[in-house]
N, C-alpha and C positions, 0 to 999 in steps of 0.2 A: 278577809271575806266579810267579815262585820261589818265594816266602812260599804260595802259597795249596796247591804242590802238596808243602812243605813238612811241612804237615798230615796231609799219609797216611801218612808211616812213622811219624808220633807216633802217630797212631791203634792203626797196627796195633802198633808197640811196645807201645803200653797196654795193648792185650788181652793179649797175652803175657806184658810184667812183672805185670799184676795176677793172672794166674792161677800165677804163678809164686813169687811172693812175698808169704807172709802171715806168720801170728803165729808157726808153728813156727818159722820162722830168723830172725824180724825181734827186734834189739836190745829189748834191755826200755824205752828210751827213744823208740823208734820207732812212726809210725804203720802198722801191718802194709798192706803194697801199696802205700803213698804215694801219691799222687795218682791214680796212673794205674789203682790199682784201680776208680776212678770208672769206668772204659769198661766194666769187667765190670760191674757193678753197672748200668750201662744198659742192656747185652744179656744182661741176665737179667731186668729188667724194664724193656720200650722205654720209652719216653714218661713212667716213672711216677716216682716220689715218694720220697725218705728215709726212712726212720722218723722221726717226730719233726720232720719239716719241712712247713710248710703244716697247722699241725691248727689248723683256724681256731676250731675251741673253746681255746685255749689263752689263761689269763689271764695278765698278766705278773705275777712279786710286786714287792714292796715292794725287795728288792735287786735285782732288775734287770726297775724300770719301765718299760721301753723295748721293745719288739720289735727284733729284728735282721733289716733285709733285706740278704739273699747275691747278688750281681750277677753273675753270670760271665762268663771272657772269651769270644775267636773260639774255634768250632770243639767249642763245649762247650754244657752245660746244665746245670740245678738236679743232675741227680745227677752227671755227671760232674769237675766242678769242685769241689763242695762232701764227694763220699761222704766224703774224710780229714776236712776239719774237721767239719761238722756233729756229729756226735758229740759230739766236744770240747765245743760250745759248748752243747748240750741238756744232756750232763753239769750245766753249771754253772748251770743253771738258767733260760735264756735261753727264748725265745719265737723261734722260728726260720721264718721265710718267705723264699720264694725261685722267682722266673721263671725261665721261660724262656721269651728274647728272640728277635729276629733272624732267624726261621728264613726261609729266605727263598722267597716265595711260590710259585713251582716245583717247592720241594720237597715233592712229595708221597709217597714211597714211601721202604720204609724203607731203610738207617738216616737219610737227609738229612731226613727230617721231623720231626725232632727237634734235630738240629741248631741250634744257636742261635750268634747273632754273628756272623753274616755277612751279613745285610739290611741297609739304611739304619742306620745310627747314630741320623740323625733320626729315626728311626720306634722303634728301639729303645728312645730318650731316650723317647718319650711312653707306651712300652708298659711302663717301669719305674713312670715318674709312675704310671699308670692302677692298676697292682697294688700301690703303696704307697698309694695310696686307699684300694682293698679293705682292705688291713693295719690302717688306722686304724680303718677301719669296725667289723673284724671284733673289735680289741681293745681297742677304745673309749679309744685315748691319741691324746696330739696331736702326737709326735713319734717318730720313728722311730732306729735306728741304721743306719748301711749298713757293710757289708765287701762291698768289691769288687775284682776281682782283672783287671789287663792292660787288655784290650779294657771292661770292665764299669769302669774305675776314669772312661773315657772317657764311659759312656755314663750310668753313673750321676753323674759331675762335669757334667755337659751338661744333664743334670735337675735337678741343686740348684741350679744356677748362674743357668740362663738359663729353666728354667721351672716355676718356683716352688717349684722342692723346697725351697730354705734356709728356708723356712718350717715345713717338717715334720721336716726333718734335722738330727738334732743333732750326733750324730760320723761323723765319712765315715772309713774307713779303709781304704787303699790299696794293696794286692799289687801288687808289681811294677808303680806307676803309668806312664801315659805322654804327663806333661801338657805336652811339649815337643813333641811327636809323635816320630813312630816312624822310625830313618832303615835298620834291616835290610833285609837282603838287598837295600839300592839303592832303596827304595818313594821316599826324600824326593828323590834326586839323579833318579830316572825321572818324580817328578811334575816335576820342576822343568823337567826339559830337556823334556818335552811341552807345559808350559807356554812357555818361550821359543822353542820351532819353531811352536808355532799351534795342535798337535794336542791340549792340554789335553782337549776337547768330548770328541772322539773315544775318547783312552784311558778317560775315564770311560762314552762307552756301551757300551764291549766290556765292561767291568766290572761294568753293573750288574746285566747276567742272572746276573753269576758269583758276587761275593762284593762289594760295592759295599763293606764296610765295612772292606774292607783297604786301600784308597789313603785312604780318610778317618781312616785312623789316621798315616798320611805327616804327615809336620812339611811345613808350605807347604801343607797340603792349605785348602779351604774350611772344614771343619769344625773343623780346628783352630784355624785362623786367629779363626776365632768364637770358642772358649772359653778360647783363651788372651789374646786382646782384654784389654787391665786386668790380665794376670794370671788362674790357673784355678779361684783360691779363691771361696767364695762368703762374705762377711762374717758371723758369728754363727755359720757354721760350725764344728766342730773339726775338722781333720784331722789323719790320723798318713801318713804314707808310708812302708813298708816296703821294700826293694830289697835286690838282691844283686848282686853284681860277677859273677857267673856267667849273668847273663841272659843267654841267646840269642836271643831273640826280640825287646826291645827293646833298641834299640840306639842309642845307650850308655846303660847303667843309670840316669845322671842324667838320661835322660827324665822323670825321673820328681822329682827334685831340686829343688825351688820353695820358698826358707823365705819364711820370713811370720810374724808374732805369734800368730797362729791356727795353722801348721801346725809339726808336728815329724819330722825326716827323722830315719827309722831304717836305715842300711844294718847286713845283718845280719851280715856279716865283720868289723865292726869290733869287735864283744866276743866274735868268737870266729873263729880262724884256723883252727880244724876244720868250719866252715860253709860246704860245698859247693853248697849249696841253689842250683839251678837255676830260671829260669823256671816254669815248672810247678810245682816243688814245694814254692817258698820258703812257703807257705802249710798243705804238709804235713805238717810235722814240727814236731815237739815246740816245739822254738826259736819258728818262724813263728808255732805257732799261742799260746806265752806272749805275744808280743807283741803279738795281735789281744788277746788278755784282756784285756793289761793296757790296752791303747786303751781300750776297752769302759768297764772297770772300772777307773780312775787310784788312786781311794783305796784301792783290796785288790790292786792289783799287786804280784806276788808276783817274783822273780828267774829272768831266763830262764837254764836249764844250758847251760854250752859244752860240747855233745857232738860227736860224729860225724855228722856230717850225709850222706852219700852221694851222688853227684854224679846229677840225671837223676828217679831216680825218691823222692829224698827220704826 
């Protein structure tokens, strides 16, 4: 329960820091509002779209053949998760599409009907598949890219894995993954002991009007337990893992920690001990988002800088 009302002072922080911080005082290496700009960017247009994201005329060229789809985690959607990176990645010439998942069926009135990440996981896993369909259709390749962040690393590894994505998916890359499952704020030690008193059923139906897809992120959960079955990878897959030692929200960082001959853990303190980067924002800043590039793009990986990173809002 703690985790889900967890989510309102981030919210409302968001709005705050993103109106509060942009290009006039943001470092020249910095992305102006870091992540949490993404909430203004939503309540200033509900429900709607990036620039440059979802233009389903868009051709891919010759250096980057692939479309990129953006998965995001709980509690967020296409604009708010993505406003910092996307930029970056249209810059460089990418083909940029991106859902929103999860939202979950009650919610109708604003702002929760937009919300995404909080419905069935299963249901999100098939609603990803469905829209990387559209993707292939609309760009006429046979393969896609994913970057996915937290709760999305979950939902989009659940769709390559277990229902047919490794077919369409070439590189998966991973924000703050969490293919161990999740044990914050008590989610794996409370599924566990309702599972050994009897009451398993029951904590799952008080949850499922509420946010179902926060105990299925719990390590021990059923969901888990499925996609870590074998291992999280899907074979012919590439994965990159990106983490930081400042995660607050998965918990412990090496949730997310899985090697394998196909995948590569990147934690991002270790080349650089001024890298503060938070949950939320290891994706928004300059650092996070070299290392999505160079995922993306291996042969033109260029050197991430050890800058300043700032704790929170990235």
């Amino acid at each position: 329960m703690r985790r889900l009302w967890s989510t309102v002072p981030i919210v409302i922080a968001g709005l705050v820091l993103a109106m509060g911080v942009g290009s006039a005082n943001a470092e020249p290496t910095a992305v102006p509002g870091g992540f949490f700009a993404g909430y203004a960017a939503e309540a200033a247009n509900h429900g709607g779209t990036l620039p440059g994201v979802n233009d389903w005329d868009c051709e891919p060229t010759p250096e980057h053949s692939l479309p990129v789809v953006l998965v995001h985690g709980t509690a967020a959607n296409a604009q708010i998760n993505w406003n910092a990176m996307a930029p970056t990645l249209k810059s460089e010439g990418y083909c940029l599409f991106a859902p929103t998942f999860g939202i979950l069926p009650t919610a109708t009135n604003w702002p929760l009907d937009s919300v995404g990440g909080l419905a069935s996981m299963y249901d999100s896993a098939a609603q990803v598949g469905a829209f990387v369909d559209k993707v292939l259709a609309a760009t006429k390749t046979d393969k896609v890219d994913m970057v996915a962040h937290s709760e999305g690393t979950l939902v989009g590894g659940y769709y390559v894995k277990l229902l047919g994505g490794a077919e369409v998916v070439d590189k998966f890359i991973a924000l703050t993954p969490v293919w161990k499952g999740n044990e914050a704020h008590g989610a794996g030690i409370a599924l566990d002991l309702a599972t050994q008193l009897g009451t398993k059923d029951q904590m799952l139906e008080f949850w499922d009007p509420v946010a179902p897809a926060l105990l299925q992120m719990a390590k021990g959960s059923d969901f888990m337990n499925e996609i870590t079955e074998g291992g999280p990878y899907a074979p012919g897959v590439k994965y990159t893992n990106i983490m930081t030692r400042y995660d607050d929200m998965v918990m412990p960082y090496t949730a997310g920690y899985i090697e394998a001959p196909n995948a590569t853990n990147i934690v991002v303190q270790d080349s650089c001990d001024q890298d503060f980067s938070g949950h939320a924002s290891v994706g928004a800043n300059v650092r996070g988002q070299q290392f999505v590039l160079n995922a993306l793009d291996p042969a033109n990986a260029e050197s991430v800088p050890c800058v300043f990173v700032p704790p929170m809002i990235g």
